[in-house]
VOGUKE-379232 format. One record per residue (C-alpha): residue in one letter; x, y, z. Coordinates in steps of 0.02 Angstrom, whole numbers, padded with zeros to 5 digits, always signed. Example, Ala and Ser with C-alpha at 12.3 -4.5 7.8 and 13.67 -1.06 7.14 Angstrom:
BEGIN
A+00615-00225+00390;S+00684-00053+00357;
This chain:
BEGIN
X-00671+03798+02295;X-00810+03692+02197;X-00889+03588+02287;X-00964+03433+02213;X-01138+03425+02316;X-01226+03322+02210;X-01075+03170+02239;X-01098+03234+02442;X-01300+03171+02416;X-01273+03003+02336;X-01138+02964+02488;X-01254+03029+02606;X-01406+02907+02521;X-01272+02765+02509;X-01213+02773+02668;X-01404+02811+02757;X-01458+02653+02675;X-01298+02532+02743;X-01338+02614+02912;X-01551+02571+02886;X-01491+02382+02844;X-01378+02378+03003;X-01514+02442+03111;X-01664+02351+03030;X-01552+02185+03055;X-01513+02227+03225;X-01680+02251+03269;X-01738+02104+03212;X-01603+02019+03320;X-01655+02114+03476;X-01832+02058+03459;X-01773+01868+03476;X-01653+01915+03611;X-01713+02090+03705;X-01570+02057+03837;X-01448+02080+03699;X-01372+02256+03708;X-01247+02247+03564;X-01395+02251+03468;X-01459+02414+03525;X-01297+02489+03525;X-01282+02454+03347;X-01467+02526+03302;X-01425+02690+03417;X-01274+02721+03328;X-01372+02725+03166;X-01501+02842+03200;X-01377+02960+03306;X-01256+02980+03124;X-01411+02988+03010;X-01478+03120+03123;X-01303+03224+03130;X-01280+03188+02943;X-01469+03254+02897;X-01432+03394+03012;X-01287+03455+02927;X-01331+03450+02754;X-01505+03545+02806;X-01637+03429+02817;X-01733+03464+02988;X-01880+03333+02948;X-01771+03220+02943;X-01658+03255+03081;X-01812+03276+03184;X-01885+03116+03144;X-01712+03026+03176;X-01710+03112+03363;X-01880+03046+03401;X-01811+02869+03344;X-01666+02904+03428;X-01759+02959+03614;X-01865+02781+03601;X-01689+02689+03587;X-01636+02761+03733;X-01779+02741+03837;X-01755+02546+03797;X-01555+02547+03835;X-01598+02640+03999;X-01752+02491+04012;X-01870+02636+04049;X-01963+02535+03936;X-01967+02345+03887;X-01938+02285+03719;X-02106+02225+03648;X-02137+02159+03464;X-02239+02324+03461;X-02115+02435+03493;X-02003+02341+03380;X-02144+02334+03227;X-02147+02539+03252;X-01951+02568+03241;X-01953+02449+03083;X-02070+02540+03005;X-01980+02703+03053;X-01847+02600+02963;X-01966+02610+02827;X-02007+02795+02851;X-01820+02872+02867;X-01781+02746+02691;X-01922+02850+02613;X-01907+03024+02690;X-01705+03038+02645;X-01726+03020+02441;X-01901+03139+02451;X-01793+03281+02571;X-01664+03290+02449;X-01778+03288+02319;X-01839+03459+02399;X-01987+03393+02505;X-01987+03502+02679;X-02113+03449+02762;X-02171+03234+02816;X-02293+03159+02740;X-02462+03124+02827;X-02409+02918+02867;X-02225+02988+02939;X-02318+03132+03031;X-02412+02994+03108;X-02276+02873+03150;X-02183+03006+03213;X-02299+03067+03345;X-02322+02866+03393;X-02124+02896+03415;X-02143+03044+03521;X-02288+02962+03611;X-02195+02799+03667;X-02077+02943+03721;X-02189+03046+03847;X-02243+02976+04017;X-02412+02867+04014;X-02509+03029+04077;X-02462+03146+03956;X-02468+03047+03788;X-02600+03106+03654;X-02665+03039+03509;X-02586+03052+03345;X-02632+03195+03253;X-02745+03200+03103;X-02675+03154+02927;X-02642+03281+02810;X-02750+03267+02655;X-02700+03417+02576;X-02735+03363+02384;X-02600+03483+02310;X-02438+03415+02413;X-02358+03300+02275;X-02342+03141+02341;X-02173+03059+02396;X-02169+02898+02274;X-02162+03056+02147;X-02030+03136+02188;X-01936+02977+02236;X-01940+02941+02070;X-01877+03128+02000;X-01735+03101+02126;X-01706+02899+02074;X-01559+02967+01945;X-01485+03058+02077;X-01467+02920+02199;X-01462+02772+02072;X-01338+02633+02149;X-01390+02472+02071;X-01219+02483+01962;X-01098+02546+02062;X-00978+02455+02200;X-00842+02470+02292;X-00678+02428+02238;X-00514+02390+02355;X-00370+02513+02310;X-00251+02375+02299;X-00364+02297+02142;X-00359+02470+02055;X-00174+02497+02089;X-00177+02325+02007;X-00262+02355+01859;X-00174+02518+01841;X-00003+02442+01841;X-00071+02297+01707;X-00147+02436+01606;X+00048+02517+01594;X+00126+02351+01569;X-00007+02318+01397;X+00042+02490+01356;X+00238+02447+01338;X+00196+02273+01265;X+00097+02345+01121;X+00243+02456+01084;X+00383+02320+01084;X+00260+02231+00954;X+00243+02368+00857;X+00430+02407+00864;X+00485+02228+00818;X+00327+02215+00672;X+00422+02396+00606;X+00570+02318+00599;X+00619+02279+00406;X+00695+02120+00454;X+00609+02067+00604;X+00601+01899+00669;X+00435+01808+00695;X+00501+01711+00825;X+00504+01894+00915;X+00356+01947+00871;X+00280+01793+00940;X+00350+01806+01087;X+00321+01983+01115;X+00131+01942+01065;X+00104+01807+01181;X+00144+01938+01320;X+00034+02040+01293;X-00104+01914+01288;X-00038+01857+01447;X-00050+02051+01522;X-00227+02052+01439;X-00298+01909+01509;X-00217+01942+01685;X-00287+02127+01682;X-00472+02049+01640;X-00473+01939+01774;X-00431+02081+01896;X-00577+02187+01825;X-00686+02031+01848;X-00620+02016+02028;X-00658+02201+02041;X-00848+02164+01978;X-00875+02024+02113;X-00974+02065+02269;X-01007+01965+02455;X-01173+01901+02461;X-01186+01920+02645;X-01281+02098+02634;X-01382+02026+02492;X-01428+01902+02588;X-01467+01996+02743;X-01588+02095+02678;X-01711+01941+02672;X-01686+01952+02863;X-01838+02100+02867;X-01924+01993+02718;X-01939+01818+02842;X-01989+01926+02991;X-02133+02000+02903;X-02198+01862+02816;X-02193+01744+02935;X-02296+01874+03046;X-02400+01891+02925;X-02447+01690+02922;X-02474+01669+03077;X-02298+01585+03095;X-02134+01615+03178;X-01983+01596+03076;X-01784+01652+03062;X-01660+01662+02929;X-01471+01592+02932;X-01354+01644+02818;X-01190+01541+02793;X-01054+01576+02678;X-01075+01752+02692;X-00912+01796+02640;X-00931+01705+02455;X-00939+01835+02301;X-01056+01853+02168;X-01065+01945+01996;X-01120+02123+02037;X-01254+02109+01880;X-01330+01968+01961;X-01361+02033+02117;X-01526+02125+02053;X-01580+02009+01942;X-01577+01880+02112;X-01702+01974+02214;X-01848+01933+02145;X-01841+01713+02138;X-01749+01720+02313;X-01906+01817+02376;X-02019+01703+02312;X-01932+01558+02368;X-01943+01618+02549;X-02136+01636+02509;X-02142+01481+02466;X-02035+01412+02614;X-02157+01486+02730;X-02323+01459+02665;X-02294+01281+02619;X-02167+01204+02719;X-02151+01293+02883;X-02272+01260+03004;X-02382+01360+03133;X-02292+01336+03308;X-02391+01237+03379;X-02389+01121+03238;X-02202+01120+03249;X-02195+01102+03450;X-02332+00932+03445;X-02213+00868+03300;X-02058+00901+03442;X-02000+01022+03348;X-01933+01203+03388;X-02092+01326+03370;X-01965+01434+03277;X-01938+01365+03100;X-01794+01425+03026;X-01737+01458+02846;X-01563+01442+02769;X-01483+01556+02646;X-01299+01461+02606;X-01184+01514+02447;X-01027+01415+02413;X-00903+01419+02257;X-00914+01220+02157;X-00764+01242+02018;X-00837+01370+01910;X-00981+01403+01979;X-01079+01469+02124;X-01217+01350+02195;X-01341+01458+02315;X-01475+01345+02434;X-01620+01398+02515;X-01657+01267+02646;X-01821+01272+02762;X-01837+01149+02901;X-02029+01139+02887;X-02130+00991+02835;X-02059+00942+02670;X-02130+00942+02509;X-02306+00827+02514;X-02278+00711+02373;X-02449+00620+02363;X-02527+00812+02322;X-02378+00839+02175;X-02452+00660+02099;X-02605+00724+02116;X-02591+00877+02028;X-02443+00793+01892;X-02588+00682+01859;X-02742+00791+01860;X-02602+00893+01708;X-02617+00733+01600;X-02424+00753+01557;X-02359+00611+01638;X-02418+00415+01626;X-02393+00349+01811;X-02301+00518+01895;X-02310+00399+02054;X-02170+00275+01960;X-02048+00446+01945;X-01902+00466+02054;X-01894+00606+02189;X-01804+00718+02081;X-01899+00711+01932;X-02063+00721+02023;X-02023+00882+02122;X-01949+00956+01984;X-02150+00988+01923;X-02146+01140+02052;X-02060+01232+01916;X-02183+01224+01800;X-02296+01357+01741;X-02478+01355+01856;X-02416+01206+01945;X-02494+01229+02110;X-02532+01090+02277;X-02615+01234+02378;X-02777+01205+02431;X-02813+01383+02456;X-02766+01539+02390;X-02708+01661+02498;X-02583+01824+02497;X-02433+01727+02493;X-02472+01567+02349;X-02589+01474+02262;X-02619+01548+02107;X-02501+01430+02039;X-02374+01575+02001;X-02196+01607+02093;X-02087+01445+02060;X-02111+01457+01846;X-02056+01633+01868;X-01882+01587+01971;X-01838+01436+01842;X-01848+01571+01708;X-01766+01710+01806;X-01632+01596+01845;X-01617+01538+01660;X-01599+01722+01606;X-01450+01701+01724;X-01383+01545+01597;X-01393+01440+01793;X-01496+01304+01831;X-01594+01262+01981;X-01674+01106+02072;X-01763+01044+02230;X-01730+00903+02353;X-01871+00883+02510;X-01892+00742+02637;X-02049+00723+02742;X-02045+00826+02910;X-01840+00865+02872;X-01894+01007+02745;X-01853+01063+02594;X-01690+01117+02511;X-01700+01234+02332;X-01535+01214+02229;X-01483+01366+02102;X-01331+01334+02013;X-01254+01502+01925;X-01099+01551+01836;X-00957+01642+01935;X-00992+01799+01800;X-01113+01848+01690;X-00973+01938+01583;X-00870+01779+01529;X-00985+01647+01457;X-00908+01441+01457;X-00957+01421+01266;X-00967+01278+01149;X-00960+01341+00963;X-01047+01296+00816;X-01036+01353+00653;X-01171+01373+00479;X-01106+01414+00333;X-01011+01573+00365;X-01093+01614+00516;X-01047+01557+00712;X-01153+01537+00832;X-01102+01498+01040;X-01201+01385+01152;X-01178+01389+01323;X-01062+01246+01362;X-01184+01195+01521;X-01335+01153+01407;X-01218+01048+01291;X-01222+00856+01345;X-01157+00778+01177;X-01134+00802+01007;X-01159+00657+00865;X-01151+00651+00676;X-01351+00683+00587;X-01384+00488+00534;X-01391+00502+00361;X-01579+00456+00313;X-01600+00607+00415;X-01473+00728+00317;X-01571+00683+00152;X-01735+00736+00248;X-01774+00928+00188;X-01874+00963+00352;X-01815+01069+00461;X-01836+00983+00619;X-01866+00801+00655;X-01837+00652+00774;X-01672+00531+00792;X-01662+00380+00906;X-01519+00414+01022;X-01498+00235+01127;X-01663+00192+01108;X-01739+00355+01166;X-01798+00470+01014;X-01719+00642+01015;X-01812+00779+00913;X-01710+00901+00831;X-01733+01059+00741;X-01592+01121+00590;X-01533+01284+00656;X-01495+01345+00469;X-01676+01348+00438;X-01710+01411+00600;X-01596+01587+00577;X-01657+01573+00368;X-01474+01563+00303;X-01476+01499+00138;X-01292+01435+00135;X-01263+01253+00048;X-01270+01108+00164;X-01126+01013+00190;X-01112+00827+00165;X-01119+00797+00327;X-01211+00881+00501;X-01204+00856+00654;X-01298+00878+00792;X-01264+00951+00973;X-01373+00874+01114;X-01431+00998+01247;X-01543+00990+01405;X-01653+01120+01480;X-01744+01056+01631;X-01818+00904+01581;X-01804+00910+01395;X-01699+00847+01295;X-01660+00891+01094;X-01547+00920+00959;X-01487+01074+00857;X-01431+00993+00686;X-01255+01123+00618;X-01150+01101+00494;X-00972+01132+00607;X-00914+01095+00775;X-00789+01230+00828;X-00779+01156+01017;X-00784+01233+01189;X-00706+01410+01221;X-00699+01551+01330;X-00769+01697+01276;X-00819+01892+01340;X-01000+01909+01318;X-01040+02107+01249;X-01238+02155+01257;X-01346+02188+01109;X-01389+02367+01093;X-01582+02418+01139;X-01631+02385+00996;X-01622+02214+00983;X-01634+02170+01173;X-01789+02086+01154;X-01743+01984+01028;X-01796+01788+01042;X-01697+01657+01098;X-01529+01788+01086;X-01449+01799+01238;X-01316+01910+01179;X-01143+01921+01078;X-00954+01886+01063;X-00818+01940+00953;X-00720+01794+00886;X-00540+01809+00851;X-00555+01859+00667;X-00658+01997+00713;X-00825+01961+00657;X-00976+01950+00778;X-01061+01779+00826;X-01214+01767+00927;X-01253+01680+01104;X-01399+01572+01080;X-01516+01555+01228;X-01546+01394+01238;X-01710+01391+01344;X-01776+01513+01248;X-01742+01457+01080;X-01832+01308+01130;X-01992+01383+01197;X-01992+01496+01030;X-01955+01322+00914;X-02113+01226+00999;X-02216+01396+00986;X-02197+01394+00806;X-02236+01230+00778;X-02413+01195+00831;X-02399+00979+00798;X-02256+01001+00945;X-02385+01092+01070;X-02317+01226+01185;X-02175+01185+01299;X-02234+01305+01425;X-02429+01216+01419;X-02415+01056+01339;X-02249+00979+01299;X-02228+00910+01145;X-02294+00727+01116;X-02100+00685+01079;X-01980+00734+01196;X-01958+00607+01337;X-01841+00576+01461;X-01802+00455+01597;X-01665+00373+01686;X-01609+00215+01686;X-01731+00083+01803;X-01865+00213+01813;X-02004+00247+01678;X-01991+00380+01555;X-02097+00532+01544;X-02195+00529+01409;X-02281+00668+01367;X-02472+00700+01278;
């Protein structure tokens, strides 16, 4: 009988790693409540199956390894010995070592490297009575062994699980059954459209069931795509612990809403801002215990991870209960940018919202963590690859709370249509805010961008047709959708509004991945291809190109202003 090893490894790697998170979350747990023996059960049943699974496919390092780890566990459930931070700081970064030593054994490594030879005879040593312990042995510098991140990366194909997930039996049963049902509908359409003297009223009918079978079986696969963000977010559980150690500061993470799905494809593309929005969150606004205690405070400062579904979208908040953004320092530094006239006369919302931008930075120090005015730019832009938005709300000693808004998939886009000359183009229907008809002194004007007064507020605008270089007639009239990204308002002038629709997104092929401001494409129901535009994008490339308009990601341009009603508008030099 063939056996399928290779499928045997990536379950064994699939499975090592849920048992690692488990056991790195548990010990986490147990070193805010040592009492708490649930929590070493759960780590000591983790070790014990990735030692009996290592030992069973033939991988004696690791086996051995996972036995020493194992021993120290049970030293601490028999409280031979007490549960210290430094015991817990060496089984986390056996946590570490076992994550690393798995991929490199299967990769054909048989023998530890010199840092997990080390940590393992601190393992063994915790082990032995006081009397007997040793030092750890010398590292092994033998030049020729390859090293581990190597082969972890030979093996990275192997074990690759970024795109896969799990899928309930009853949703595939599902699909399976809607797949069949299609299957007869398109032959009852083809058998009526055969008929010589068919009716259309037949046809129609047997045509609008199938679309109904074909949108019912791709909202099952998009069900099938969704994932909880609970183990997402517990993996920022090691990420607080460690940081805040690392500062000087003592901090935990809360997760609520655990049980809310996400798009798998977003899941990677998340790690990166939500790690540097904890950075943030504990360099800047928690603070030191004793800081927190004289403020009457718990010395424990504790950050917030909560997801929760808002119609068609999913709204995820980081929330830190530290001192709250400081807003005299964001004046400061909004002033010291020369972008804003009077930043002290903006609104809260408007005035935070500076954090996003590129080498904004309050810190008075650089250190590991921030002040090189990078980190917050980078998760605005992240998030905007997403097509979400995100904001910030802070009070003074209440903390800070980091908004990002995202669509419920990244495969079905909300889109508003446009169309020049023969070609379409979709916008995503979150960035629209209006459309209006070009006023005509401006449809005469051969520029290709200019400036409208929209209720007393002038709106700049750019003429997509000119923008793409189609050379199609204009039309006698043009109108002109009004988006928002961030702070910015402006116009993209088109000759047709097609409206709002729903529409699968497919990817552009390598080749033209990197294309600017092209977020992707659609088929439209005639079959021809129209492209996604991406709207923040498009706008950073329009401003680049125009040197009179500055550089939206350095200077805004001299004409875009916004402002709400009772406060003063932004103006921008």
């Amino acid at each position: 009988m063939d056996i399928d090893f290779e499928g045997i490894l990536r379950t064994y790697v699939t499975e090592s790693e849920e048992h690692l998170v488990r056991m790195e979350e548990s010990l986490i747990g147990l070193e805010t409540y040592p009492d708490d023996q649930k929590f070493l059960e759960a780590i000591f049943r983790g070790a014990h199956t990735i030692k009996g699974n290592a030992a069973g496919l033939g991988f004696p390092k690791v086996s051995e390894f996972a036995h020493a780890f194992e021993e120290l566990l049970q030293r601490l459930r028999n409280h031979v010995l007490p549960v210290t931070k430094e015991t817990i700081s060496v089984l986390l970064r056996s946590v570490d070592a076992l994550r690393q030593m798995i991929p490199s054994a299967i990769a054909g490594a048989k023998e530890l490297e010199p840092e997990h030879q080390t940590l393992l005879a601190q393992l063994i040593d915790r082990n032995a009575p006081p009397a007997e312990r040793q030092p750890p042995p010398p590292q092994n510098t033998n030049p020729s062994r390859q090293p581990a991140r190597r082969r972890r990366e030979d093996f990275q194909a192997l074990v690759e699980r970024a795109d896969t997930v799990r899928v309930d039996i009853q949703k595939l049963d599902r699909m399976l059954n809607l797949a069949g049902e299609i299957a007869v509908a398109h032959g009852r359409l083809r058998q009526t459209l055969e008929t010589p003297a068919h009716q259309i009223g037949e046809a129609l009918e047997a045509h609008g069931q199938l679309e109904r079978l074909s949108l019912d079986l791709q909202e099952q696969i998009m069900k099938a795509r969704m994932v909880p963000v609970g183990p997402i977010f517990r993996q920022y559980i090691r990420t607080v612990r460690d940081i805040a150690q690392a500062s000087g500061k003592v901090a935990r993470l809360l997760i609520h809403g655990d049980d809310v799905e996400i798009d798998l494809s977003m899941v990677e593309k998340l790690k990166d801002p939500v790690t540097h929005m904890i950075r943030n969150a504990l360099d800047h606004g928690i603070e030191p215990p004793e800081v927190r205690r004289a403020k009457g405070k718990d010395p424990c400062g504790s950050i917030t991870l909560k997801a929760l579904h808002d119609g068609a979208s999913i709204i995820i908040e980081l929330i830190d209960d530290g001192a709250g953004l400081n807003r005299d320092r964001i004046v400061a530094r909004v002033r010291s940018m020369g972008v804003v006239t009077d930043p002290e006369q903006l609104p809260d919302k408007e005035l935070f919202n500076f954090i996003f931008e590129p080498g904004f930075s309050t810190a008075e120090k650089i250190t590991d963590l921030s002040g090189r005015g990078v980190g917050m730019d980078v998760v605005r832009r992240n998030i905007e690859t997403l097509r979400g938005t995100v904001g910030v709300d802070s009070s003074p000693e209440m903390g800070t709370t980091i908004a990002i808004r995202l669509p419920l998939t990244l495969a079905i886009i909300e889109g508003f249509g446009v169309g020049i000359g023969d070609e379409t183009y979709v916008l995503p229907l979150h960035a629209v805010l209006e459309c209006i008809e070009l006023p005509a002194e401006e449809h005469r004007n051969n520029s290709s961008h200019g400036v409208i007064n929209l209720r007393g507020q002038p709106l700049p605008y750019i003429r997509l047709r000119d923008w793409f270089g189609l050379t199609s007639p204009r039309p006698a009239r043009e109108n002109v959708v009004v988006i928002e990204v961030g702070r910015v308002k402006a116009g993209l002038a088109v000759d047709v509004l097609y409206g709002a629709r729903q529409t699968v997104i497919k990817p552009l092929g390598k080749r033209f991945q990197k294309l600017p401001a092209i977020a992707g494409s659609v088929i439209l129901g005639n079959g021809r291809v129209a492209l996604i535009l991406d709207v923040p994008g498009l706008l950073r490339e329009v401003i680049r190109a125009h040197g009179d308009l500055g550089t939206l990601e350095n200077e805004p341009p001299k004409s875009f202003t916004t402002g709400s009603k009772g406060s003063a508008p932004m103006q921008y030099h």
